[in-house]
DSSP file (Angstrom, degrees, kcal/mol; ACC not computed):
  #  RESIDUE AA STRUCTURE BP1 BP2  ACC     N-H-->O    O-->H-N    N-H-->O    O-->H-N    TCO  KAPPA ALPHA  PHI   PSI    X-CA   Y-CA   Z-CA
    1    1 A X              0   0    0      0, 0.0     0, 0.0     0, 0.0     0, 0.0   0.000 360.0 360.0 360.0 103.0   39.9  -89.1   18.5
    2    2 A X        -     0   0    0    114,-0.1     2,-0.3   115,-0.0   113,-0.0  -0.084 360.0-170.0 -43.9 142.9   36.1  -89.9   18.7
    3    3 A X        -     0   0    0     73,-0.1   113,-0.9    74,-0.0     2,-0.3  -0.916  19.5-128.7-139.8 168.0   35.3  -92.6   21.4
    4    4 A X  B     -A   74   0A   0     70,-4.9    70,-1.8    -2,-0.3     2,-0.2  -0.955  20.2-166.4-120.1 145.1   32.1  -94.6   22.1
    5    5 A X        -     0   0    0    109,-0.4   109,-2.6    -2,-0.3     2,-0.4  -0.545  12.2-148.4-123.4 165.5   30.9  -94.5   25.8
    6    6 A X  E     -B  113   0B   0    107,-0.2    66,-1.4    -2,-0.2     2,-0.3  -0.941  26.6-157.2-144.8 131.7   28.0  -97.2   27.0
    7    7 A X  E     -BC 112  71B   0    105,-4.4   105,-3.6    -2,-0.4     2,-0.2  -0.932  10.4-167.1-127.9 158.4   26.1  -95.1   29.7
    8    8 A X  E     -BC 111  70B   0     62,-2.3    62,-2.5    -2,-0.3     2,-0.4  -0.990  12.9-162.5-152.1 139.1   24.0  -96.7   32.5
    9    9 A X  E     +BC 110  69B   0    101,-1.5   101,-3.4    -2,-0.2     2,-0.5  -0.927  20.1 170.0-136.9 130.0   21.5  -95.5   35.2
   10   10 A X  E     -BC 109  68B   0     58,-2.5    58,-2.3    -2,-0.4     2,-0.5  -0.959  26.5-141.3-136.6 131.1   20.8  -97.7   38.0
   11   11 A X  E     - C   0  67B   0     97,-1.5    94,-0.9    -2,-0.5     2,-0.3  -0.917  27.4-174.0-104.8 133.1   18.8  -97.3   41.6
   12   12 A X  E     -BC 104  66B   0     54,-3.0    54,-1.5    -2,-0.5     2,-0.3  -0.812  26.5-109.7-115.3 169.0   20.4  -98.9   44.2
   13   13 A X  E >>  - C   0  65B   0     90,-0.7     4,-2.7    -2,-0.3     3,-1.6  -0.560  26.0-132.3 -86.2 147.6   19.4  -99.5   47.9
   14   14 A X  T 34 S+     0   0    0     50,-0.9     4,-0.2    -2,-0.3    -1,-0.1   0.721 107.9  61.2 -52.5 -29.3   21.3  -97.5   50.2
   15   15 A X  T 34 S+     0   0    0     49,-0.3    -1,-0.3     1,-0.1     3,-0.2   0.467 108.7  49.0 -83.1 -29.1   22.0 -100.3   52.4
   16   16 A X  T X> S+     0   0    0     -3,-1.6     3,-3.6     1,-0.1     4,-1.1   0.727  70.6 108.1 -96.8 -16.3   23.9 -102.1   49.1
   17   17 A X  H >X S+     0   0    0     -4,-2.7     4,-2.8     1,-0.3     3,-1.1   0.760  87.7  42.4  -3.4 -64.7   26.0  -99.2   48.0
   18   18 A X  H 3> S+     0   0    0      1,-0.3     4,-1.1    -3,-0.2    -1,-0.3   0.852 112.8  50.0 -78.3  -7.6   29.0 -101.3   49.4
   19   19 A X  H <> S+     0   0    0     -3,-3.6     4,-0.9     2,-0.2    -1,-0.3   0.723 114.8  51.2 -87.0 -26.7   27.7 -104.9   47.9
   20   20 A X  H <X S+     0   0    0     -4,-1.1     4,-1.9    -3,-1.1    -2,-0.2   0.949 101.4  54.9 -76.0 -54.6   27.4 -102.7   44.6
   21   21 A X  H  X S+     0   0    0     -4,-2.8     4,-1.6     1,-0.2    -2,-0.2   0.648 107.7  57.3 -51.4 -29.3   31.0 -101.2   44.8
   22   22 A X  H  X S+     0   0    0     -4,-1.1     4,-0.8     2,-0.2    -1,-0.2   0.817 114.5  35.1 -77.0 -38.4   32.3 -105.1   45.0
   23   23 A X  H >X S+     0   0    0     -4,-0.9     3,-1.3     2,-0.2     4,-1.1   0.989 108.5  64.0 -98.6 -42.8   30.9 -106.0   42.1
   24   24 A X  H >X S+     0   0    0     -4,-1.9     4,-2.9     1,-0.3     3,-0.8   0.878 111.4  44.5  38.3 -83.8   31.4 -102.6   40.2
   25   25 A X  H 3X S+     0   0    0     -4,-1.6     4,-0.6     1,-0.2    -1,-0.3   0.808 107.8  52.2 -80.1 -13.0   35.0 -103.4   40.5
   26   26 A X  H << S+     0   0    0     -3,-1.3     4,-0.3    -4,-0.8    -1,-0.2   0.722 114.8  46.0 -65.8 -21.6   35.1 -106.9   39.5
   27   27 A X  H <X S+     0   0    0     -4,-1.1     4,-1.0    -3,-0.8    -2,-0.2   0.687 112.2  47.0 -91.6 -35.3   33.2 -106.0   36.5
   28   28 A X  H  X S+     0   0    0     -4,-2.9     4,-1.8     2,-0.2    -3,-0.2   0.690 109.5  50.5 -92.3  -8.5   35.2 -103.0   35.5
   29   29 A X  H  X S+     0   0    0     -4,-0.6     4,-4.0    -5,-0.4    -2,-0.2   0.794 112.4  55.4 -66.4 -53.0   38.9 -104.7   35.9
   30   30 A X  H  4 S+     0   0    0     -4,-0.3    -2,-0.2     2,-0.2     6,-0.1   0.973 109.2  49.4 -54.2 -40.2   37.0 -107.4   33.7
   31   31 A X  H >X>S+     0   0    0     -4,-1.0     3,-5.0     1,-0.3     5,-2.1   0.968 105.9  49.6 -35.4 -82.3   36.3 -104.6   31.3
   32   32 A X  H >X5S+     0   0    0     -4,-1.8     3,-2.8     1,-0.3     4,-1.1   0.903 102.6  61.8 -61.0 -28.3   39.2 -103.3   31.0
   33   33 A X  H 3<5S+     0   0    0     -4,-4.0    -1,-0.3     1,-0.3    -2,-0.2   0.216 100.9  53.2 -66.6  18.7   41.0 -106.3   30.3
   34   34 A X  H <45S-     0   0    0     -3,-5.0    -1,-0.3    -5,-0.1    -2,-0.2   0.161 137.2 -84.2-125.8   1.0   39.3 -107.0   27.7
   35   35 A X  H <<5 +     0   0    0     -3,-2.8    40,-0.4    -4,-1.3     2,-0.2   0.649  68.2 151.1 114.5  21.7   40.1 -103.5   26.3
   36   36 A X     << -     0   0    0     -5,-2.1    38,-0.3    -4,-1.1    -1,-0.2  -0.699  39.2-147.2 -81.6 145.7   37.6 -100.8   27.8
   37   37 A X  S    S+     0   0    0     36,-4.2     2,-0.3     1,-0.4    37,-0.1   0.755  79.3   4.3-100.4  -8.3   39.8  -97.7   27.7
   38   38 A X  E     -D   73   0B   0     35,-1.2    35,-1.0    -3,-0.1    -1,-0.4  -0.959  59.8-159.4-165.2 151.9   38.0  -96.2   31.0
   39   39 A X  E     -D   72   0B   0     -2,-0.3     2,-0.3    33,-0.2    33,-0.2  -0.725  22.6-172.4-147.4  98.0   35.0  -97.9   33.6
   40   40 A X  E     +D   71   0B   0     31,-0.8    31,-2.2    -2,-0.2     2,-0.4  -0.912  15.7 174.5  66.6  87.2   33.3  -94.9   35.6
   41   41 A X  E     +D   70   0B   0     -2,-0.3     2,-0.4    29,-0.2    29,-0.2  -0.955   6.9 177.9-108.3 139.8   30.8  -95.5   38.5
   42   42 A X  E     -D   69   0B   0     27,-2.6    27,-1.4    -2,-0.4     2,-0.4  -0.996  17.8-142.3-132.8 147.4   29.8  -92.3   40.1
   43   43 A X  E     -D   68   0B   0     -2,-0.4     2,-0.4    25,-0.3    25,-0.2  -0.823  40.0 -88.3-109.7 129.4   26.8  -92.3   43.3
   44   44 A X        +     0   0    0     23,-3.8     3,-0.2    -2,-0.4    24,-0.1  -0.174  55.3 160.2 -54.9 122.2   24.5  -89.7   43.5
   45   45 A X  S    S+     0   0    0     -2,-0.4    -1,-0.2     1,-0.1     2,-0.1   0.831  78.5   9.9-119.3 -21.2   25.7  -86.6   45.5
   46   46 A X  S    S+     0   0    0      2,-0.1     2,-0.4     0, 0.0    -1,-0.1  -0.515  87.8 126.3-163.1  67.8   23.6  -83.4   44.5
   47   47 A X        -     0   0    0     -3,-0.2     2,-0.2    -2,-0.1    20,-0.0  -0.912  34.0-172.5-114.5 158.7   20.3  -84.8   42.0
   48   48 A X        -     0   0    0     -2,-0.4     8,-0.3     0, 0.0     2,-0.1  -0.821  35.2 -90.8-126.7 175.0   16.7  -83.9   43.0
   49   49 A X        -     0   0    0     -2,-0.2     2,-0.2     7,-0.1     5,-0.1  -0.510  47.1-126.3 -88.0 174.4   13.9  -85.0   41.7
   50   50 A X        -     0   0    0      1,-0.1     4,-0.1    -2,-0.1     7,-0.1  -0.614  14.8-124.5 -95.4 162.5   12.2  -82.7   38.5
   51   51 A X  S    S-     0   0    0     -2,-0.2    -1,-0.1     2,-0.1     3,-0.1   0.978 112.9   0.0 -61.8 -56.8    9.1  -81.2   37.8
   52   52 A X  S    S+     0   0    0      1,-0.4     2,-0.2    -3,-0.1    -2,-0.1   0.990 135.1   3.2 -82.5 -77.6    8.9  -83.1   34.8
   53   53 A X        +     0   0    0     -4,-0.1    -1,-0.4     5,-0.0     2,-0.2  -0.704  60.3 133.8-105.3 145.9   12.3  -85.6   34.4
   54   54 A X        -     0   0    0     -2,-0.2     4,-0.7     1,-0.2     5,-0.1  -0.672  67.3 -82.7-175.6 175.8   15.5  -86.5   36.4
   55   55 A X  S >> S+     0   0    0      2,-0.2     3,-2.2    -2,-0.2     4,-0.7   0.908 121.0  55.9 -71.4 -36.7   17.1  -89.2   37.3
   56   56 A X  H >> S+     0   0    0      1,-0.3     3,-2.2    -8,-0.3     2,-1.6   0.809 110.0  50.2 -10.6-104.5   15.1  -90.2   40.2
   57   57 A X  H 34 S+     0   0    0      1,-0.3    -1,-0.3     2,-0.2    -2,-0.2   0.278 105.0  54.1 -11.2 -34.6   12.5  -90.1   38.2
   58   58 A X  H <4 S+     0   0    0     -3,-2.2    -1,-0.3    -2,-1.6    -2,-0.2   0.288 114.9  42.2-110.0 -28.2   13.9  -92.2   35.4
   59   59 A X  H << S-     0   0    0     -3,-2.2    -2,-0.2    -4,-0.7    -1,-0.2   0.141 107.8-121.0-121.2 -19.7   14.6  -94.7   37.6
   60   60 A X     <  -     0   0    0     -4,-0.6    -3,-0.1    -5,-0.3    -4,-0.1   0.895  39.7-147.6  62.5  43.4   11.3  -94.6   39.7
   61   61 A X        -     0   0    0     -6,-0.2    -1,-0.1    -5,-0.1    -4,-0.1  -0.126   4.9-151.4 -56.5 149.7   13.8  -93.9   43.0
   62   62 A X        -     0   0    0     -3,-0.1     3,-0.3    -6,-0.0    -1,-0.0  -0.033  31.8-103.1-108.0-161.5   12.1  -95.6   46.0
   63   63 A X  S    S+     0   0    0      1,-0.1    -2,-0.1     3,-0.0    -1,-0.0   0.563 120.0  53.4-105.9  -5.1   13.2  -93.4   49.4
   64   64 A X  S    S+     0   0    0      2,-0.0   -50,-0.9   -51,-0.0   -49,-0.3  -0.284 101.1  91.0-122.2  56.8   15.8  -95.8   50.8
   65   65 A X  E     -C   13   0B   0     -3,-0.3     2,-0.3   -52,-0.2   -52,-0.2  -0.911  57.6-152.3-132.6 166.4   17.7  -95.8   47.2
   66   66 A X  E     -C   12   0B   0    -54,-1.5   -54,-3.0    -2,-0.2     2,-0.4  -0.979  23.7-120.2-127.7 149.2   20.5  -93.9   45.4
   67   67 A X  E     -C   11   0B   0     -2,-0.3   -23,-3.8   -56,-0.2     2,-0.4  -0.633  24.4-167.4 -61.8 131.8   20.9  -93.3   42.2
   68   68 A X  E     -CD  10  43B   0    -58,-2.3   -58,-2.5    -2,-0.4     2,-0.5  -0.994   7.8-171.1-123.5 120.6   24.7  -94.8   40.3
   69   69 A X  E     +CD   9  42B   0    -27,-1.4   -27,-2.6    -2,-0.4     2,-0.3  -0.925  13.6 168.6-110.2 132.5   25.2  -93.4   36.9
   70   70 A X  E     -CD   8  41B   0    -62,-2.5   -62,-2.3    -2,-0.5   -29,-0.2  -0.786  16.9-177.7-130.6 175.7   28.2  -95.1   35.1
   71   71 A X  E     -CD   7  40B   0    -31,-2.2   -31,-0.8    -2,-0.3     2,-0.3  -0.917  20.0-142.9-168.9-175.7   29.5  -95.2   31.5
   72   72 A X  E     - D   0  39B   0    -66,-1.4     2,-0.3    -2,-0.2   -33,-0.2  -0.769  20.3-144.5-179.8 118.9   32.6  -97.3   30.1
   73   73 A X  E     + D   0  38B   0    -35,-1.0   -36,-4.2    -2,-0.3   -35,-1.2  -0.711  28.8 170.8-123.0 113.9   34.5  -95.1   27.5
   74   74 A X  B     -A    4   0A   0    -70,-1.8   -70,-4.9    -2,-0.3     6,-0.1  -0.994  40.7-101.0-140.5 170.6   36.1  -97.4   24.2
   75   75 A X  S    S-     0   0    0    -40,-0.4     2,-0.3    -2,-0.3     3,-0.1   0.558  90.2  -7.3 -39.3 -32.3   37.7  -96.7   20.9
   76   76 A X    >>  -     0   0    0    -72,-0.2     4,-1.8   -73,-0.1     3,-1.6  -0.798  62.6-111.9 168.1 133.1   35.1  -97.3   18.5
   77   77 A X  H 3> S+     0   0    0      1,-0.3     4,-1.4    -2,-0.3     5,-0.1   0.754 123.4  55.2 -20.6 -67.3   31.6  -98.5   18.4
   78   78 A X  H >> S+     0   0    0      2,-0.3     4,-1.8     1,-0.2     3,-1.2   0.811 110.2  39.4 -26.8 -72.4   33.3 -101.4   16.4
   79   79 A X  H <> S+     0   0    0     -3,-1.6     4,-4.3     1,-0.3     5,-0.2   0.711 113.4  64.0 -92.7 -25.7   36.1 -102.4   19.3
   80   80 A X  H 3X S+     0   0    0     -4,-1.8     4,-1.7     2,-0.2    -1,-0.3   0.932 106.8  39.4 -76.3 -36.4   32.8 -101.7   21.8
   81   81 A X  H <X S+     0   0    0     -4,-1.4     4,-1.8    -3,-1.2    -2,-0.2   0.943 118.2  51.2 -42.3 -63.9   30.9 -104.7   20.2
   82   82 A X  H >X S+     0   0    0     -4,-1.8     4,-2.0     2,-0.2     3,-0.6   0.888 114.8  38.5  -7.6 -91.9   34.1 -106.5   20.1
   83   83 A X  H 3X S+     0   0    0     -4,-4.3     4,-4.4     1,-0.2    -2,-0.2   0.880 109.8  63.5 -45.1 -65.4   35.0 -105.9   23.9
   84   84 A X  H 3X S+     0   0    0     -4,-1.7     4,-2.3    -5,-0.2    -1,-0.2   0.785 105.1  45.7   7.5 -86.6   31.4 -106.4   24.9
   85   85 A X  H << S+     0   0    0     -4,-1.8     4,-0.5    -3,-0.6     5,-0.3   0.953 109.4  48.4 -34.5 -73.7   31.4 -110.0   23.7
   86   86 A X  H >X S+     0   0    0     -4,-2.0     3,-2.8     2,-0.2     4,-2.4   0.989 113.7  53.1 -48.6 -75.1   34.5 -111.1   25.1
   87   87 A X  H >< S+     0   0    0     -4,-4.4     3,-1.2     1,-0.3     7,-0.4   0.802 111.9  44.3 -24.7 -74.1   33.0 -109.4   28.5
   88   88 A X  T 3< S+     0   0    0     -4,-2.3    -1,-0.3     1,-0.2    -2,-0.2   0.327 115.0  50.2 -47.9  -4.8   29.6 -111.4   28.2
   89   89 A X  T <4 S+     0   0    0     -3,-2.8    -1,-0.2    -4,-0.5    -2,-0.2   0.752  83.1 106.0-107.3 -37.4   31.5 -114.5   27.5
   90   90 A X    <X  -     0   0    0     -4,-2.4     4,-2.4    -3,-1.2   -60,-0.0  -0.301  67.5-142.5 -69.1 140.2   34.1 -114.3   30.4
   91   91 A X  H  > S+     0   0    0      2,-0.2     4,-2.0     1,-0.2    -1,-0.1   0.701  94.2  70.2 -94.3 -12.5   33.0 -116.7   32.8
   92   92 A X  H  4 S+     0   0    0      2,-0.2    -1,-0.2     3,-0.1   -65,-0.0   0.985 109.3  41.7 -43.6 -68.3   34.1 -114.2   35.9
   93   93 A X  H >> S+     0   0    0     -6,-0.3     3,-2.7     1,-0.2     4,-0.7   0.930 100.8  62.1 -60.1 -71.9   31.1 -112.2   34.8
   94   94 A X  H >X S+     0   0    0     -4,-2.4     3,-2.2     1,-0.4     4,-0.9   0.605 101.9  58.8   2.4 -74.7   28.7 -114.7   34.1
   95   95 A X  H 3< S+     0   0    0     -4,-2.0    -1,-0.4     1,-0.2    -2,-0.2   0.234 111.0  40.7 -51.5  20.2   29.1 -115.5   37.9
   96   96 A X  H <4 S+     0   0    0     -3,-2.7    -1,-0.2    -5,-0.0    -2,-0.2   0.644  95.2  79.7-118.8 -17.1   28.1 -112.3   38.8
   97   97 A X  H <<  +     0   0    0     -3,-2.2     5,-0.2    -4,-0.7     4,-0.2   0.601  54.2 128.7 -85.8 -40.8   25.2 -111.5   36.3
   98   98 A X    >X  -     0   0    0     -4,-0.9     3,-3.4     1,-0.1     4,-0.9  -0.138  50.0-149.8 -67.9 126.5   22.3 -113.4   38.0
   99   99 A X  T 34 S+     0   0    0      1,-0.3     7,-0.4     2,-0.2    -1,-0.1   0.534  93.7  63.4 -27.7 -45.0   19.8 -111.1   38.2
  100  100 A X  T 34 S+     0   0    0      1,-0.2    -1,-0.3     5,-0.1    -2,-0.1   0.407 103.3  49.2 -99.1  -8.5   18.4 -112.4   41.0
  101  101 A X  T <4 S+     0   0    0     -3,-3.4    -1,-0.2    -4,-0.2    -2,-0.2   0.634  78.9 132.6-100.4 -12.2   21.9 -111.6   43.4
  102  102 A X     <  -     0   0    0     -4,-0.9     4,-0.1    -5,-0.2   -82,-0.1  -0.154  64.4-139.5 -18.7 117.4   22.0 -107.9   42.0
  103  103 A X  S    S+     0   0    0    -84,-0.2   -90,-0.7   -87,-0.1     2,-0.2   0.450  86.4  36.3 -58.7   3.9   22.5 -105.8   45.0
  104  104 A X  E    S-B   12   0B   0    -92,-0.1     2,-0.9   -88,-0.1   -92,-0.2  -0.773 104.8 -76.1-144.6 177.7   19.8 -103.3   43.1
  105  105 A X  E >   -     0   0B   0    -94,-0.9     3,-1.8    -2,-0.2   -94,-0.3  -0.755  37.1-171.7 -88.8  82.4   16.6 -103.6   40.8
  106  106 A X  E >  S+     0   0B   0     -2,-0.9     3,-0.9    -7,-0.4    -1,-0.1   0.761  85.0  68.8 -62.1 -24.3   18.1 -104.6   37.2
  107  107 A X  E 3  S+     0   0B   0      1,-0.3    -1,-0.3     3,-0.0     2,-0.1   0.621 104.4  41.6 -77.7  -9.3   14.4 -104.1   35.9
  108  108 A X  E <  S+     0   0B   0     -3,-1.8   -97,-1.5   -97,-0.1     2,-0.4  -0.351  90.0 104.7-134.2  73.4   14.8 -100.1   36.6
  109  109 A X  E <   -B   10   0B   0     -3,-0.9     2,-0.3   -99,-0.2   -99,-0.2  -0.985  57.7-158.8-138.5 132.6   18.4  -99.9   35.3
  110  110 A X  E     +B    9   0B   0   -101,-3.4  -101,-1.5    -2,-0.4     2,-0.2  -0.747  13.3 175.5-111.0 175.9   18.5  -98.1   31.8
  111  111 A X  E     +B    8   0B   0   -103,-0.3     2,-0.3    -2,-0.3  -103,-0.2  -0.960  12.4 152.4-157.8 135.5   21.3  -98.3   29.2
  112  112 A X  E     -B    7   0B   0   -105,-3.6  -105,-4.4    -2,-0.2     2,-0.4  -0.927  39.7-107.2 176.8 155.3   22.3  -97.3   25.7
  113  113 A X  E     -B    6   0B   0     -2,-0.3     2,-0.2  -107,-0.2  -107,-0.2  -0.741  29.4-147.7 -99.8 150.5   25.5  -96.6   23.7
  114  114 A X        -     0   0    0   -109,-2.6  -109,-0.4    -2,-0.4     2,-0.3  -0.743  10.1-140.9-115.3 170.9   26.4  -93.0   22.7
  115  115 A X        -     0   0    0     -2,-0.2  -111,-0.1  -111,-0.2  -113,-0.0  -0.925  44.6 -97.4-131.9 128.3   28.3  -92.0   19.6
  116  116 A X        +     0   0    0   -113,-0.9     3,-0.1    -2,-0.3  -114,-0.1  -0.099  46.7 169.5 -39.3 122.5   31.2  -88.6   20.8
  117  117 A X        +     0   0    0      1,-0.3     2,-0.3    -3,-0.0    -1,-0.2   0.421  67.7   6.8-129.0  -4.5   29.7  -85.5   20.1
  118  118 A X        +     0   0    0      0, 0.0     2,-0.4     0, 0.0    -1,-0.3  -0.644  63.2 171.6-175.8 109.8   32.0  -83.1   21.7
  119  119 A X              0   0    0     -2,-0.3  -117,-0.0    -3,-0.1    -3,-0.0  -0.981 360.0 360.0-125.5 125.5   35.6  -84.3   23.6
  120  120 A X              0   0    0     -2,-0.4    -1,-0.1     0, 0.0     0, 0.0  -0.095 360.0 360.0-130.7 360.0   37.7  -81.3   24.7
């Protein structure tokens, strides 16, 4: 069954890792109640930088940051708009969202939705 995943690449400071992980799980519990089928934060353990691209790179990693790549896995593009909303709406996130308490630098965090190309 094709699913649609929202992936996200974020540098955080090393020092916020755990400030990150607190919000990281308030946010994906929120998720999922609202119907996300899976919420995924993973910390970098074995990236380098590239000659050309990586995620460092991508991310413009300072030396007292890590890279967190996440994704958040739902049914259909459709149900992902859906869920989305209702997320953005809930007033638990809201409070959580201002930019300006982010344990990390929201202006070098990328984003985008994927469409399934290959689930085994």
């Amino acid at each position: 069954m094709p699913r649609y995943v929202d992936g996200f690449v974020v540098p955080v400071p090393k020092d916020n890792i755990e400030a990150y992980r607190k919000i990281a799980r308030k946010a994906g519990k929120i998720w999922r109640e609202h119907g996300a089928l899976e919420y995924i934060e993973c910390v970098a353990d074995d990236v380098k930088p590239g000659k050309r691209t990586s995620f460092p790179q991508s991310v413009k990693l300072k030396a007292d940051e890590v890279v967190v790549f996440s994704w958040i896995v739902f049914p259909s593009r459709k149900q992902r708009d859906a869920i989305n909303a209702k997320v953005m709406a809930d007033p638990r996130l809201k409070s959580m969202m201002d930019p300006k308490a982010m344990p990390f630098d929201v202006q070098r965090m990328f984003f985008g939705g994927f469409k399934t190309l290959v689930e085994l």
